[in-house]
C-alpha positions as YAML, in Angstrom:
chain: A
units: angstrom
residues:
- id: 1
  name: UNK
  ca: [0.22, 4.80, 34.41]
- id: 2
  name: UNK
  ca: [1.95, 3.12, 31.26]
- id: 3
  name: UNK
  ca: [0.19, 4.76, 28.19]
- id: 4
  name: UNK
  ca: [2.63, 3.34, 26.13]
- id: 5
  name: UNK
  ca: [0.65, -0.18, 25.09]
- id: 6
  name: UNK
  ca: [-2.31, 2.04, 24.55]
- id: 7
  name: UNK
  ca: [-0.20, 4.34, 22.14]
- id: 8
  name: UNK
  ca: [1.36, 1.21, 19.94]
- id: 9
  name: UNK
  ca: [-2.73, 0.26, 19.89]
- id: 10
  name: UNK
  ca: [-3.45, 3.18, 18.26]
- id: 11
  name: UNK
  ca: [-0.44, 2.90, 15.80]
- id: 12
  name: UNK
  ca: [-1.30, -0.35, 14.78]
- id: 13
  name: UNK
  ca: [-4.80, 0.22, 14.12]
- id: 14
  name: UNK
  ca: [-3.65, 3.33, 12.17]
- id: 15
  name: UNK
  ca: [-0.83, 1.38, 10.52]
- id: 16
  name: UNK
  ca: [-3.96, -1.61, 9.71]
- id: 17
  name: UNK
  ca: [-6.63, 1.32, 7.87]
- id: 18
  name: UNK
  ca: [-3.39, 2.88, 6.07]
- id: 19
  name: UNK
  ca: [-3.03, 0.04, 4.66]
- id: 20
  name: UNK
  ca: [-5.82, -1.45, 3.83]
- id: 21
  name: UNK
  ca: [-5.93, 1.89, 2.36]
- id: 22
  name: UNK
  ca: [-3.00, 1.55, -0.14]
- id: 23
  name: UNK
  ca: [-4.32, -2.08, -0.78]
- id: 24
  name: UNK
  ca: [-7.45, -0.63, -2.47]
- id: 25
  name: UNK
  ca: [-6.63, 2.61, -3.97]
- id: 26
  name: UNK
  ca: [-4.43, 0.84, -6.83]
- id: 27
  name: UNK
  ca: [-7.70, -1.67, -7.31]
- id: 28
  name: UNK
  ca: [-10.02, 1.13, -7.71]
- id: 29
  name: UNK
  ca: [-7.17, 2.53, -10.02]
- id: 30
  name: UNK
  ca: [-7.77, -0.11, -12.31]
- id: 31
  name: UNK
  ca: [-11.35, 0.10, -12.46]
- id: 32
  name: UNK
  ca: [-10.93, 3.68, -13.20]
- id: 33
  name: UNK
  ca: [-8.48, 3.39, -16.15]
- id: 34
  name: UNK
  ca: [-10.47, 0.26, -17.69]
- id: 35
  name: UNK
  ca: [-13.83, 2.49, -17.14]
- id: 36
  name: UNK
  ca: [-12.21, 5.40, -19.15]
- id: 37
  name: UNK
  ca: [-11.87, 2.82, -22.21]
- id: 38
  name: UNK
  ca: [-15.49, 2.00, -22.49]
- id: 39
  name: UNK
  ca: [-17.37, 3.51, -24.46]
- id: 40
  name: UNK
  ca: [-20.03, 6.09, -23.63]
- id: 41
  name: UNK
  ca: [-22.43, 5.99, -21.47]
- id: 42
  name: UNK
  ca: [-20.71, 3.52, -19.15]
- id: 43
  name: UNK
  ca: [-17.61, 5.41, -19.48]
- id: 44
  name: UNK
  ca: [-19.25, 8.46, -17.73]
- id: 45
  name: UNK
  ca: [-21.05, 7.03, -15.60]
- id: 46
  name: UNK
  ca: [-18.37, 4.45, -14.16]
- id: 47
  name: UNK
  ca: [-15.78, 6.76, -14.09]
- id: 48
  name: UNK
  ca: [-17.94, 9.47, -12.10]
- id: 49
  name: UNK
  ca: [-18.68, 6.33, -9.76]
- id: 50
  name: UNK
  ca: [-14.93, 5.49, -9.67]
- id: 51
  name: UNK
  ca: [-13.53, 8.85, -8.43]
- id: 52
  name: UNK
  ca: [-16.14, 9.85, -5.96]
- id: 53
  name: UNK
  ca: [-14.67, 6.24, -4.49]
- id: 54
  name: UNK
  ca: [-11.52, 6.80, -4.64]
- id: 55
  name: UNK
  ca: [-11.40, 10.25, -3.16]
- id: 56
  name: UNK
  ca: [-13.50, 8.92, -0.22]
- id: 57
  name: UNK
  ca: [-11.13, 6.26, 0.06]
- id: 58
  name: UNK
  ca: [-8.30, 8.34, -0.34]
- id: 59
  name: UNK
  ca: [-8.93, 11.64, 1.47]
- id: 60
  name: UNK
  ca: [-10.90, 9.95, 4.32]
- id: 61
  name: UNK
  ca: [-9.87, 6.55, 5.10]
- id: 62
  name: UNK
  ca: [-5.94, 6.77, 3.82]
- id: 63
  name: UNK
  ca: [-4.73, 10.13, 4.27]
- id: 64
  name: UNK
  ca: [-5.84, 10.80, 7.85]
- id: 65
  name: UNK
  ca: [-4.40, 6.86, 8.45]
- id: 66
  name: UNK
  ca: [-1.24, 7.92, 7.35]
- id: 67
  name: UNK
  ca: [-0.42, 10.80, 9.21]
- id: 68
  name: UNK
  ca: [-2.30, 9.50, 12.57]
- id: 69
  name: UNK
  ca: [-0.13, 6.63, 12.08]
- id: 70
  name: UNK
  ca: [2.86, 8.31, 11.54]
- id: 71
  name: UNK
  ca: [2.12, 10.65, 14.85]
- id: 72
  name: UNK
  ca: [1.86, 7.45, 16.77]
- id: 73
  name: UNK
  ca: [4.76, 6.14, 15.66]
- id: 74
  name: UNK
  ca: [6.96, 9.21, 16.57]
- id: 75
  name: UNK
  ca: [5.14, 9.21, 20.03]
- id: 76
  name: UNK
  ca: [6.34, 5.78, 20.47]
- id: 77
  name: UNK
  ca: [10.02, 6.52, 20.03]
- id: 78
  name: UNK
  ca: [9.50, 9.69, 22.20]
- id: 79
  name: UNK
  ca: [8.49, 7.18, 24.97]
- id: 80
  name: UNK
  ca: [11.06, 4.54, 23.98]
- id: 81
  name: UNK
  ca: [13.74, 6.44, 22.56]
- id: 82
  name: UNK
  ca: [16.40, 3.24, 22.95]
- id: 83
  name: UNK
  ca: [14.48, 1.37, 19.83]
- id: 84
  name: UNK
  ca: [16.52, 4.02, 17.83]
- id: 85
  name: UNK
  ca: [19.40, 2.75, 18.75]
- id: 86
  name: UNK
  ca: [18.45, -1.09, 17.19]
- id: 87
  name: UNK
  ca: [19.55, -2.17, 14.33]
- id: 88
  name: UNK
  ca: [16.72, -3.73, 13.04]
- id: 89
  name: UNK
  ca: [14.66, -0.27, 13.94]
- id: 90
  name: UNK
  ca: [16.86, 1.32, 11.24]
- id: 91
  name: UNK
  ca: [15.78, -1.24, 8.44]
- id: 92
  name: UNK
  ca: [12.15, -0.55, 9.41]
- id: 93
  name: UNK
  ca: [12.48, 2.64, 9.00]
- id: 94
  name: UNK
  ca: [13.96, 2.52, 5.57]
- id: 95
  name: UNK
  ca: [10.58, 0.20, 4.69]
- id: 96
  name: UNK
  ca: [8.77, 3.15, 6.39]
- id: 97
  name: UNK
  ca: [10.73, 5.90, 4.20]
- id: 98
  name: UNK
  ca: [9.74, 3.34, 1.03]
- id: 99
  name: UNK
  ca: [6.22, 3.40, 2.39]
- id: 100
  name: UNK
  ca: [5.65, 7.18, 2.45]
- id: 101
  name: UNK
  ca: [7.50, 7.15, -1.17]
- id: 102
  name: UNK
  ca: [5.19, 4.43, -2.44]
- id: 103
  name: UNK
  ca: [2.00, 6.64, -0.92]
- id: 104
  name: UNK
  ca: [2.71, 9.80, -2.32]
- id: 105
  name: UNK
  ca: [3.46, 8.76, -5.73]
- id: 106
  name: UNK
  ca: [-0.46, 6.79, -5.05]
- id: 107
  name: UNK
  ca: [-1.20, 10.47, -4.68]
- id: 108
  name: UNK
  ca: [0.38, 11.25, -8.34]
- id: 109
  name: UNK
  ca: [-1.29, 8.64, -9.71]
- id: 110
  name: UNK
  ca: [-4.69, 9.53, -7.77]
- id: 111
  name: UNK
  ca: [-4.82, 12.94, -8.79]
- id: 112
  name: UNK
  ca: [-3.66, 12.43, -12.65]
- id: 113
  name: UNK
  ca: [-7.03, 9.92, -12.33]
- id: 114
  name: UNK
  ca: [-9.45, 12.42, -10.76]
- id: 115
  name: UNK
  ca: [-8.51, 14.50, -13.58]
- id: 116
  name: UNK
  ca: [-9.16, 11.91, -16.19]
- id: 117
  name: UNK
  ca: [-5.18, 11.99, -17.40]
- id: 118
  name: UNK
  ca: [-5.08, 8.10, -17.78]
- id: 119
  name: UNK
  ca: [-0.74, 7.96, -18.18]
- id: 120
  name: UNK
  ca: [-0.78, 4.19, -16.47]
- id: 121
  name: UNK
  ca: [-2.25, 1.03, -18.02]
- id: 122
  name: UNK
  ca: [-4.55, -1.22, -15.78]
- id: 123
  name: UNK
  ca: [-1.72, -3.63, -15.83]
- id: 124
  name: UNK
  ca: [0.86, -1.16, -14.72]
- id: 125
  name: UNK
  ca: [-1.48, -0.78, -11.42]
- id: 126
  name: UNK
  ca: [-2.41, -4.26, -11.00]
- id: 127
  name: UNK
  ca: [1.81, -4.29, -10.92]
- id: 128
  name: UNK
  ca: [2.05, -1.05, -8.33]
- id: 129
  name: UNK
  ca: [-0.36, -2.76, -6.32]
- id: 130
  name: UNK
  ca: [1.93, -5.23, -4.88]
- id: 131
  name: UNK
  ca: [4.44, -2.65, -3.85]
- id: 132
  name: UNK
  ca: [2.71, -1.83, -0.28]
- id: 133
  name: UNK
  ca: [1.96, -6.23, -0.18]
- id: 134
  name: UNK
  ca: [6.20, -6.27, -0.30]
- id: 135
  name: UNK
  ca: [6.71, -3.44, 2.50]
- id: 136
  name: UNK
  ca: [3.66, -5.06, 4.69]
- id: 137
  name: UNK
  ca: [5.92, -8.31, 4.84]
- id: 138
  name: UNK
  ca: [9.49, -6.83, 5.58]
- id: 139
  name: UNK
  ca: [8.05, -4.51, 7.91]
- id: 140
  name: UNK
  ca: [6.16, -7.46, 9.84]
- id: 141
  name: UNK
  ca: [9.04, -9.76, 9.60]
- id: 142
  name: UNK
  ca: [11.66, -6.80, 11.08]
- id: 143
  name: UNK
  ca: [9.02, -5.72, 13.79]
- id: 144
  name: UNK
  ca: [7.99, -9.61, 14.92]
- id: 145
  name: UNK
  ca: [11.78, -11.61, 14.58]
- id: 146
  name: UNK
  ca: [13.81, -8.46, 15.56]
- id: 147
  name: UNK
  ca: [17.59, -9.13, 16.26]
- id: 148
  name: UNK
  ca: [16.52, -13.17, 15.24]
- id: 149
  name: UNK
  ca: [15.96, -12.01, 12.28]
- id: 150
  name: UNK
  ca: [18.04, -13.65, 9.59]
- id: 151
  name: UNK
  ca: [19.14, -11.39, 6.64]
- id: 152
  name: UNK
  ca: [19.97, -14.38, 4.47]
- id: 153
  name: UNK
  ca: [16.55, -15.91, 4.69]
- id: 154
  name: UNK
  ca: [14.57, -12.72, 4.33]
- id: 155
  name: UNK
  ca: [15.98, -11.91, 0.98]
- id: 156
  name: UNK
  ca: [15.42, -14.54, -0.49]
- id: 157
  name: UNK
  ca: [11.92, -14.68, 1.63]
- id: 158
  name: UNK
  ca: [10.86, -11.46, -0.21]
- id: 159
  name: UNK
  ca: [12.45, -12.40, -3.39]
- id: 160
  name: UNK
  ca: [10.75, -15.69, -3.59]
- id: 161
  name: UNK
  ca: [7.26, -14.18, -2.51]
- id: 162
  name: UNK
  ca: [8.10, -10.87, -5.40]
- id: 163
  name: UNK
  ca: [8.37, -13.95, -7.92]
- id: 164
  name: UNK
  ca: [5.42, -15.82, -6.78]
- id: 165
  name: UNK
  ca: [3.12, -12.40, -7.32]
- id: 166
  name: UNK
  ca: [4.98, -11.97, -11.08]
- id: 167
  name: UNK
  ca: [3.90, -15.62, -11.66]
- id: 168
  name: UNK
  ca: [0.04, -15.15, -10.24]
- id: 169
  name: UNK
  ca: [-0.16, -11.68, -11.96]
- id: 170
  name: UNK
  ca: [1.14, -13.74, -15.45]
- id: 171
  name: UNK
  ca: [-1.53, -16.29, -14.89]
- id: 172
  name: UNK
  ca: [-4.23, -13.94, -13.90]
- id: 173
  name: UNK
  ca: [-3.84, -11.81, -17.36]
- id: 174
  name: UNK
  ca: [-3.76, -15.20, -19.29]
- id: 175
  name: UNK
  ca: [-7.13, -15.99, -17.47]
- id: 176
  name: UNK
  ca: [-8.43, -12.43, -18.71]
- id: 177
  name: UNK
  ca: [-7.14, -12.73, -22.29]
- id: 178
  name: UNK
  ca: [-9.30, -16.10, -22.57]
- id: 179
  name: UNK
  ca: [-12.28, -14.55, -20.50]
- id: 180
  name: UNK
  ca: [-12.25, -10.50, -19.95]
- id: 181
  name: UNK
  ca: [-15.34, -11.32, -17.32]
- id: 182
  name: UNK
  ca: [-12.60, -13.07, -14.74]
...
């Protein structure tokens, strides 16, 4: 029997919770540094909130995601060792390099903030929380298009969609500097 669509199942579940992992983590970030600016007793009592939800996020959602993701990834190649050998493979795993980079310095970040060292502004992680957004996209585009896929395009694909977040993220701190409840 075939276990290898059962196997990219499993990775792509895996692949789905890491993410949605790394989607969250720099949201709760925010909270956390905004919380640690208020004054007391919200500031304790938020920020105590905050961290016990981020490192259940974190150490129970993300963590095991990544690596159980990553496992099923390797066992994929192990079964189809000729994907190695595509080009487009290669670029996906430079995303997936980028990835792992992007998570573990989430994990600087994530233990500076369970120690109360706020070194970031809210800003700065409403920012870093776009970076997994642009790997999600060239990593789906690369998987899905394959040897179709147009380099050309792509760039200027990612480019277009990295300006369209600077101009949302422009207009959303406009919309908070006129009301601080949006």
């Amino acid at each position: 029997m075939d276990y290898y669509n059962y196997i990219k199942a499993l990775h792509v579940i895996f692949i789905i919770t890491w993410f949605a992992g790394l989607f969250y983590i720099p949201r709760l970030f925010v909270y956390q540094i905004e919380a640690f600016h208020k004054p007391s007793p919200d500031k304790e009592i938020l920020g105590k909130q905050l961290k016990l939800m981020a490192k259940r996020l974190w150490n129970i959602i993300t963590w095991p995601s990544a690596v159980l993701a990553t496992f099923f990834a390797i066992w994929l190649l192990i079964m189809r060792p000729f994907l190695l050998e595509q080009t487009w493979m290669h670029v996906k795993l430079a995303f997936v390099v980028l990835l792992i980079i992007y998570h573990l310095k989430t994990q600087q970040f994530y233990k500076q903030l369970q120690k109360d060292q706020v070194k970031k502004t809210s800003n700065f992680m409403r920012l870093w929380n776009e970076g997994a957004t642009f790997i999600l996209f060239a990593v789906i585009f690369l998987v899905i298009l394959k040897n179709a896929f147009n380099w050309v395009f792509g760039v200027i694909g990612i480019f277009v969609l990295g300006i369209l977040v600077m101009l949302g993220f422009k207009l959303y701190k406009n919309m908070r500097s006129k009301n601080p409840d949006a």
